[in-house]
C-alpha positions in Angstrom: -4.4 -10.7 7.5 -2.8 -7.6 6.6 -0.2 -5.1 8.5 0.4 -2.0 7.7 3.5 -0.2 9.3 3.5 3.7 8.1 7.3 5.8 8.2 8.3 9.3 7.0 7.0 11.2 9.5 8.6 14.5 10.7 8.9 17.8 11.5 8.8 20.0 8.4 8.5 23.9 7.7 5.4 25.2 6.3 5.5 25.6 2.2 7.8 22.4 2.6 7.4 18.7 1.4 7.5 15.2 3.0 6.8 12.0 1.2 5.1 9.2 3.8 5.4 5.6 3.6 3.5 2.5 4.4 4.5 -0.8 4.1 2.4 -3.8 3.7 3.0 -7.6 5.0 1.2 -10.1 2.7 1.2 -10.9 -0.6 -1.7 -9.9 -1.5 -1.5 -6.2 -1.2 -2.0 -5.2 -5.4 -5.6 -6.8 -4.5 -6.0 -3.8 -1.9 -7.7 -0.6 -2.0 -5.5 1.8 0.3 -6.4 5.2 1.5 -4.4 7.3 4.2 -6.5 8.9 6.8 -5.2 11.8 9.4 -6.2 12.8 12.7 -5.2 16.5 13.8 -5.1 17.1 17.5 -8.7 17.6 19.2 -9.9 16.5 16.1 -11.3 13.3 14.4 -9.5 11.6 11.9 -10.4 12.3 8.6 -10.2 10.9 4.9 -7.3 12.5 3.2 -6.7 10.3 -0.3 -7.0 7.2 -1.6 -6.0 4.5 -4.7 -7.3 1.7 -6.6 -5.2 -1.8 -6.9 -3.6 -1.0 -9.8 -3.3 2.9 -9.6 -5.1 3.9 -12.3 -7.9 5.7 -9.9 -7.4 8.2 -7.3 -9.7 10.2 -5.0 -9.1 12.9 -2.9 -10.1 15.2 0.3 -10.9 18.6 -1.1 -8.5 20.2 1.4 -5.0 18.2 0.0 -6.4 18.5 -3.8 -2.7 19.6 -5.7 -1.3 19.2 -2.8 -0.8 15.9 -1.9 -0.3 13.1 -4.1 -0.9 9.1 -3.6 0.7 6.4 -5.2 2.1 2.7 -4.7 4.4 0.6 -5.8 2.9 -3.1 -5.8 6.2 -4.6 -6.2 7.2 -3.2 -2.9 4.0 -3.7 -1.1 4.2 0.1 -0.8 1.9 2.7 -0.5 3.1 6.6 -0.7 2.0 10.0 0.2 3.7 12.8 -1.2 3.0 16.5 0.7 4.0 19.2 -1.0 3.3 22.9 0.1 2.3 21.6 3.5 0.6 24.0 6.1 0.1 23.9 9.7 -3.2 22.6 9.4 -1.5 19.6 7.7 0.1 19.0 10.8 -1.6 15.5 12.2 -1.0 11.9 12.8 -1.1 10.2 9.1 -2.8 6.5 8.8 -3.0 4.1 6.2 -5.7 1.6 5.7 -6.4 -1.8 3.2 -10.0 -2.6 2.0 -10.6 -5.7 0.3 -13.2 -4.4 -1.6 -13.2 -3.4 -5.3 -12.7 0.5 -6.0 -15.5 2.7 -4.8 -13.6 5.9 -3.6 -13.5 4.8 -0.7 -13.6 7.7 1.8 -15.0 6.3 5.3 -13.3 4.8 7.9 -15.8 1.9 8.1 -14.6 1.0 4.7 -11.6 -0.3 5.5 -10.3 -3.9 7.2 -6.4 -3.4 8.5 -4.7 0.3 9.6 -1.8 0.8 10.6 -0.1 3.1 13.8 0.5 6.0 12.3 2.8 8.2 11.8 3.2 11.9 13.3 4.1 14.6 10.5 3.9 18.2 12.7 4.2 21.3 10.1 5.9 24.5 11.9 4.9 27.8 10.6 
């Protein structure tokens, strides 16, 4: 079992940058796959990025491509999202997720075992 608590949320200006976090219990979390998801208002949620165990692979949603960046930091059972030149659109409520499963750029909710709350990141123009 896995649980995912996600922080860093806020209210940010639009062109600005916020950096999300989501910590992992367990200590087993480098055998994970992670991806964050985001779910505007209205709207379903939708894939936004996501990284292998060790790193080394990345995948993500055409609309945050140089953008948004993922990352983790194992030793810390961490998993990052960095948002840089954020827009309005941006403005949603940001999950993380663990798979179990070996890479496969994973991009569908289904793919994934634990998610956490979220956490609400709201970009003013």
């Amino acid at each position: 079992q896995v649980q995912l608590v996600e922080s860093g949320g806020g209210l940010v200006q639009a062109g600005g940058s916020l950096r999300v976090s989501c910590v992992a219990s367990g200590r087993t979390f480098s055998s994970y796959v992670m991806g964050w998801f985001r779910q505007a208002p209205g709207k379903e949620r939708e894939f936004v990025a996501a990284i292998s165990w060790t790193g080394g692979n990345t995948h993500y949603a055409d609309s945050v491509k140089g953008r948004i960046t993922i990352s983790r930091d194992n030793a810390r059972n961490t998993v990052y999202l960095q948002m840089d030149s954020l827009k309005p659109e941006d403005t949603a409520v940001y999950y993380c997720a663990a798979d179990r499963s070996g890479w496969g750029r994973q991009i569908y909710e289904y793919q994934y075992d634990y998610w956490g709350q979220g956490t609400h990141v709201t970009v003013s123009s």
